[in-house]
C-alpha positions, 0 to 999 in steps of 0.5 A, a space after each residue: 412273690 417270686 418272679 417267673 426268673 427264679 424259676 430258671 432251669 439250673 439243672 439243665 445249664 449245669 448239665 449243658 445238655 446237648 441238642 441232637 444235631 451235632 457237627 462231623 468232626 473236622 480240622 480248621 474248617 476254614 483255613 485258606 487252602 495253601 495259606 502259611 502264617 510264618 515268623 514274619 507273621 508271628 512277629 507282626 502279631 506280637 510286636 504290633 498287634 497284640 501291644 496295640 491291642 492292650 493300649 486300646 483296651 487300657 486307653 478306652 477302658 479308663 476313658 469309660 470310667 467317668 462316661 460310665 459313672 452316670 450312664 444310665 442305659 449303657 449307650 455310653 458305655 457302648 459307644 466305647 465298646 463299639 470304638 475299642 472294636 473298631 479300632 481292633 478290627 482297623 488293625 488286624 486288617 481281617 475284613 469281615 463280609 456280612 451276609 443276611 442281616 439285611 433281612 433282619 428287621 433290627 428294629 425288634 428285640 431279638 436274640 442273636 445266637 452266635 458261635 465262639 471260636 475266638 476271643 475277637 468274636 466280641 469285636 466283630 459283633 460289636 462293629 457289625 451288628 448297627 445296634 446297641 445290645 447286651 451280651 451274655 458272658 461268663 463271670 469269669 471275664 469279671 476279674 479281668 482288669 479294665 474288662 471286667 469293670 466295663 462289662 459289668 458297669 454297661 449293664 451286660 449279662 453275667 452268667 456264673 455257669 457253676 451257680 446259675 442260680 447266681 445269676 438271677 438278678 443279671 437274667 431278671 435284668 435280661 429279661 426286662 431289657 429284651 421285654 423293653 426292646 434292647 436286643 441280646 447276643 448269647 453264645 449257646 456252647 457256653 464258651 470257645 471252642 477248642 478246634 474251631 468245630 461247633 460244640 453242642 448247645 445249652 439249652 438253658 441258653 435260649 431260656 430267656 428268648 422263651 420268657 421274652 417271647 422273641 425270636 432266636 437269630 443264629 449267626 455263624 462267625 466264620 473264619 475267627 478260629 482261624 484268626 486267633 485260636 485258643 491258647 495263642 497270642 498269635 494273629 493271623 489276618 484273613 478274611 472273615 464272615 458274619 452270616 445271619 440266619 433267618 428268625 426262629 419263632 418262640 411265639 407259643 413255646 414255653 420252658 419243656 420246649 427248651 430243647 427243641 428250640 436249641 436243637 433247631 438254632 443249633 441246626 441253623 447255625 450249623 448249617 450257615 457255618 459249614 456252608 461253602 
């Protein structure tokens, strides 16, 4: 008999369908009025930042291998994960202001929605959120040397977002782990986007906050689009800001409810991320 997984709504995931609120567009929505990041700041990204960068990676991602062999729930895995994090946050001077996870009741299950501007979007939750989760990420990041190996060792979600029906097993898995109190962190636009606006929802995103029947947490990342953009290797310190929504409620809803539900996250995270 097949699981209630199998079921999953790969049409909608493939269209991506959008929900109806979407953001006015504008450029760099949180740039620092008057600040320039010239060659000074060019070389210190490239001739420090980023090789730091690649050693922690390689360093910690080797490091990993033999803890991660017999790491049966991941929490090795994640300990290296959250250091690898930590380290990168130290360096880049880029202090991150939290606001709203003290209302949280971080003891539950919950799905925490999240914008992706930057590749340091990882870091930055992994060193703010005071809990050991999943992440739902592209399978493309699995042929990523080091990288790949960890993310699909420690346990986290792959979705193949050209064959979502590939991705069964990783959501079945999901869907236990959430069932079993192990929160999940999820980007809903389905990858970064290019202009630091927010880009609209799959609704096939919160498919497993539904079966789980727990709440959808937004969380806004402010200012990492700013940091490091797409298609540069070029890191520009600054502040950053981690703001956390209240609780959407699944409780009752089932899978014709799928876009509703992305609408109203889209919404709430909209509205923390624009905010002044």
């Amino acid at each position: 008999m097949n699981s209630s997984v199998d079921q999953v709504p790969s049409e909608q995931i493939e269209r991506g369908e959008a929900s109806l609120s979407m953001a006015p567009s504008r450029s760099s929505p949180h740039a620092i009025p008057g600040k320039k990041y010239g060659w000074l700041s060019r070389l210190r990204s490239y001739l420090l930042f980023d090789p730091l960068i690649w050693l922690y990676t390689l360093i910690l991602g080797l490091a990993a291998v033999p803890g991660g062999v017999f790491d049966g729930d991941g929490s090795r895995l994640h300990w290296f994960s959250r250091a690898w994090s930590w380290l990168i946050m130290k360096t880049i001077f880029s202090p991150v202001k939290v606001t709203g996870l003290d209302r949280i009741d971080t003891s539950k299950p919950h799905v925490y929605a999240a914008n992706h501007a930057s590749a340091l979007d990882i870091p930055v939750l992994y060193v703010n959120l005071p809990f050991q989760f999943r992440i739902a990420f592209k399978k493309e990041l699995l042929s990523y040397p080091v990288v790949g190996w960890q993310l699909k060792r420690s346990g986290q979600v792959c979705i193949d977002q050209q064959n979502p029906s590939h991705s069964i097993s990783s959501m079945r898995a999901a869907l236990k782990g959430l069932k079993a109190g192990l929160p999940l962190v999820i980007f809903p636009e389905g990858g970064r986007t290019p202009d630091g606006e927010i880009k609209p929802f799959l609704s096939g995103a919160f498919f497993l906050a539904i079966k789980a029947q727990v709440d959808v947490v937004p969380v806004a990342l402010v200012g990492t689009y700013e940091l490091l953009p797409m298609n540069t290797y070029h890191i520009k310190s600054r502040p950053l800001g981690m703001r956390v929504g209240e609780p959407i409620s699944t409780a009752g809803l089932t899978l014709r409810d799928l876009a509703a539900l992305s609408a109203k996250v889209q919404k709430a995270l909209e509205d923390l991320y624009y905010r002044e």
